[in-house]
N, C-alpha and C positions, 0 to 999 in steps of 0.2 A: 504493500500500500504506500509504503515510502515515497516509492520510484512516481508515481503517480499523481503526486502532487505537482499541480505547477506554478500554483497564485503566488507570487513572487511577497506578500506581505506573510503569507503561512507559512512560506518556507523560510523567512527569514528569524519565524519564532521557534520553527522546529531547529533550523539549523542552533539556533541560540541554546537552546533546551539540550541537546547532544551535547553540545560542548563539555557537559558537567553529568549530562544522564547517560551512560555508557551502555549499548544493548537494550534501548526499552524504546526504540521508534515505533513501536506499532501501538505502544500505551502513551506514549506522547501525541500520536494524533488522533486516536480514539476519544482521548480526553479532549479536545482541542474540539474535537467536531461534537462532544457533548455540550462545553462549553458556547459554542457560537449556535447552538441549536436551543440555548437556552432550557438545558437539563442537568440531569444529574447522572454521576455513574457510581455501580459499586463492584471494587475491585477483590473476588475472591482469589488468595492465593497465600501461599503460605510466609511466615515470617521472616523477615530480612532482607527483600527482594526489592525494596528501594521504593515502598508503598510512599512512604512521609517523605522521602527526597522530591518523592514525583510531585506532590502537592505543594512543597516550598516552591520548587523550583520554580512550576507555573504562577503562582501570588507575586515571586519576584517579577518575573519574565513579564507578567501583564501588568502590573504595579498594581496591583488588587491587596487588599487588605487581607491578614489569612488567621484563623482563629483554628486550635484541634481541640477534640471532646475527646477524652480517654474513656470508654465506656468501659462501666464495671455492673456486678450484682447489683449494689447500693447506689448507683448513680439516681437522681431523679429529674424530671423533668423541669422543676425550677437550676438545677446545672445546666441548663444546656439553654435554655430562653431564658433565665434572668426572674429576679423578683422584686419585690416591692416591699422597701424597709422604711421604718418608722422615722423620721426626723426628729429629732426632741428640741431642736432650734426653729424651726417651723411650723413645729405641729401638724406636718401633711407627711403624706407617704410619698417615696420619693422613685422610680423605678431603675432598677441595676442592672444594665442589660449584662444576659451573659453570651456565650464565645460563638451563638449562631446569629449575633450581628456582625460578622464579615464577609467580606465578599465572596472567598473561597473559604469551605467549613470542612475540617478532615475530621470524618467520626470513625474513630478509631475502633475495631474489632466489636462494630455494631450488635451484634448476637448475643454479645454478652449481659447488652442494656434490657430490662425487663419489659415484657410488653407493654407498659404503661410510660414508660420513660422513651422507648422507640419510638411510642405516637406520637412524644411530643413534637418529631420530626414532620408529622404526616401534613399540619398547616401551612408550616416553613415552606417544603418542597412542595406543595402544589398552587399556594395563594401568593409565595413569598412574602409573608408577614405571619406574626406571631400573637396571642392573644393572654393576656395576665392578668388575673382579677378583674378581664372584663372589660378589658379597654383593650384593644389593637394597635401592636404598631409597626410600621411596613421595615420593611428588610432593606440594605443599599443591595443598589443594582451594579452590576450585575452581581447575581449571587448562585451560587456553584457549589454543591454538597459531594466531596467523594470521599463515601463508605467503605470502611474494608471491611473481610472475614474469611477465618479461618478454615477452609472445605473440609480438616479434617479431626477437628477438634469440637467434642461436643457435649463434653460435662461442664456444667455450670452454664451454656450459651441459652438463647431463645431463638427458635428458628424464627427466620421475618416472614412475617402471615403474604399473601399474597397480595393484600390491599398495597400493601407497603411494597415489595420487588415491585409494582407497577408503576410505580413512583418515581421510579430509575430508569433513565433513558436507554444507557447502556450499562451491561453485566463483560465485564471483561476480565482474565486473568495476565499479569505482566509475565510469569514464568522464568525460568533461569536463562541470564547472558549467555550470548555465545562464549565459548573455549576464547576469541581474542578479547572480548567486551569484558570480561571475566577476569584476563588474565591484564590487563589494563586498570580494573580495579582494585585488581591486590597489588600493583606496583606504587598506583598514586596514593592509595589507603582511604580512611574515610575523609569524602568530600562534602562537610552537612556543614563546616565553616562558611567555606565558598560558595553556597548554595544561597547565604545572606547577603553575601556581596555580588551579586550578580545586578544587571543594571537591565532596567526595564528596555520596552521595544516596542510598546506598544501602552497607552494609556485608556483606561477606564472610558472615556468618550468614543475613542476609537472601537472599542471594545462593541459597544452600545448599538453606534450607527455601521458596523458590519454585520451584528446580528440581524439587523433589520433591511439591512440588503440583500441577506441569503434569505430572507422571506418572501423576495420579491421575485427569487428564483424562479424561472417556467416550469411546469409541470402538467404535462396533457393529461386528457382526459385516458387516453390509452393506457398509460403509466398507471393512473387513479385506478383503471377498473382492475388494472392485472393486481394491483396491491389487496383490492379488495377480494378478488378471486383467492388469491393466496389467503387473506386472512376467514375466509369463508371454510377454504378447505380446513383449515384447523379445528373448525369447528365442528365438522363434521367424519374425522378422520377416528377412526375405532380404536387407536390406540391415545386419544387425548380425552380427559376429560373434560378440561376446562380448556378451552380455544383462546383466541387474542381476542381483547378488546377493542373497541374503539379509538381510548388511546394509542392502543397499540399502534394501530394504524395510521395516528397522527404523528408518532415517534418518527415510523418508518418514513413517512411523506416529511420531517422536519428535520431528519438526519442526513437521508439523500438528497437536500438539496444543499444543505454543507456540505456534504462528499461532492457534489458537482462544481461548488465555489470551489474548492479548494483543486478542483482541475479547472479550473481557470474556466469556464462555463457558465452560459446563463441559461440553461437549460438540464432538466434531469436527462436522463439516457437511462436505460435499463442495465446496463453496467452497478451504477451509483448505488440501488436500491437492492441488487445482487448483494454488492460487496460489504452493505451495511447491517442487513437481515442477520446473521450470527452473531450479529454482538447485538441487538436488540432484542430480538422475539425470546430466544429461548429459556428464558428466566420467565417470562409470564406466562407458560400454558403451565398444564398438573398432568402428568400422563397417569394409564389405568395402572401401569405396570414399572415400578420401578426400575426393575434393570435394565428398561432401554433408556437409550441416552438420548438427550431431549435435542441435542448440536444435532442428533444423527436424522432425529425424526422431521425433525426444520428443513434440513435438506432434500431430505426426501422428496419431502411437499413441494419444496420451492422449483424442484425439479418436472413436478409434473404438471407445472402453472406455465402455457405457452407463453412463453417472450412476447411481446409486442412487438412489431415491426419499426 
């Protein structure tokens, strides 16, 4: 997917992002197209793999404000949105926001936070603003949530109900560097210093009015119905229980038309929405039968959905 970009403003933040992220371009632009699609992703994969580098590096690189949530058993939901303490010099209640007012939010080994304390994520990520004894207040824009979690670790976690995986634009895992990405990182050592010092390339406004460009992306009707078609058949495929929603289907239509900005393009192609559907759909269906794999069953489908001309 690297080679494939050609917008000369994306590839100047991927290129800027490599410099320091060694072996993770295909989570650097997965993230990226989450980002300007105005979503969220969560990254399952196991620990040490450069989860927290990846989300500094990005807050630097966009010059975005970045706040992380360490979720635990005991975390609660006034952690993670903030509360409202008593004044004794004013006599009013005063409100504290806490660490999901920045613009990029890392919630750290999600599964672990109790279901009650998860939800409190569920307003954030879908209304972008938060509500506290009853008053509302809006979230800075842009704002960007990337979740991790542990695939194989599962005492003491809480699995995320499905309301919630729906929430996430994209589900992707970063996975081990290659043998030279690897072998590059144990020469330099850890680089989580210089991840502070890195110098923006792109500003918060910027940010804003690209988002609203790749919305203006074309996208035929053709395009529309095959997506539709695709998400019909999940619906109806014997080995799923539950199919794509709605959403879903705004995901796929909001992701490929950033995959087309980012090949320089003012138009979708049936390529963009090919190449985007495995990191979107397969986290939101529930199949009947566990031991098939949900990447495999996606495929499947997407396979027997005619192309558009």
């Amino acid at each position: 997917m690297i080679e494939k970009v050609k917008n000369q403003k994306i590839l100047k933040i991927i290129n800027h992002l490599q410099s320091c992220l060694h072996g993770k371009e295909k989570a650097i632009i997965l993230c990226l197209i989450s980002i300007f699609s105005k979503g969220h992703i969560l990254i399952e994969d196991l620990p040490g793999l450069g989860k927290t580098s990846l989300a500094i590096a990005l807050s630097r690189t966009l010059a975005l404000n970045f706040g992380r949530i360490q979720c635990t058993n005991d975390l609660l939901p006034t952690d993670i949105t903030g509360l409202s303490i008593y004044n004794k010099n004013t006599g009013e209640f005063e409100f504290k926001p806490g660490p999901i007012f920045n613009n990029i939010v890392l919630v750290d080994e999600i599964n672990r936070a109790t279901p009650k304390t998860q939800s409190a994520l569920l307003e954030a990520m879908a209304e972008e603003q938060v509500t506290v004894d009853g008053v509302t207040y809006k979230l800075p824009k842009p704002f960007f949530v990337i979740a991790t979690q542990n695939p194989i670790e599962f005492y003491g976690t809480f699995p995320l109900p499905e309301g919630q995986l729906d929430r996430f634009m994209l589900k992707i895992s970063i996975g081990y560097p290659s043998y030279e990405a690897e072998k590059e990182i144990l020469k330099k050592g850890s680089s989580r210093e210089e991840l502070y010092k890195l110098e923006s390339v792109i500003d918060k406004e910027e940010i804003i009015k690209t988002q609203n460009e790749i919305r203006q992306i074309y996208i035929s009707d053709k395009i529309i119905n095959w997506i539709i078609n695709f998400i019909e058949l999940t619906r109806k495929d014997k080995r799923i229980l539950l199919g794509l929603s709605t959403r879903a289907g705004l995901a796929i239509t909001y992701t490929s038309k950033t995959n087309a900005y980012f090949k320089n393009r003012e138009y979708v192609a049936p390529e963009d929405v090919k190449d985007i559907i495995p990191f979107v759909t397969p986290h939101r269906i529930i199949l009947k039968d566990d031991s098939l794999s949900k990447e495999e069953v996606i495929l499947s489908i997407l396979e027997g959905v005619s192309v558009p001309p």
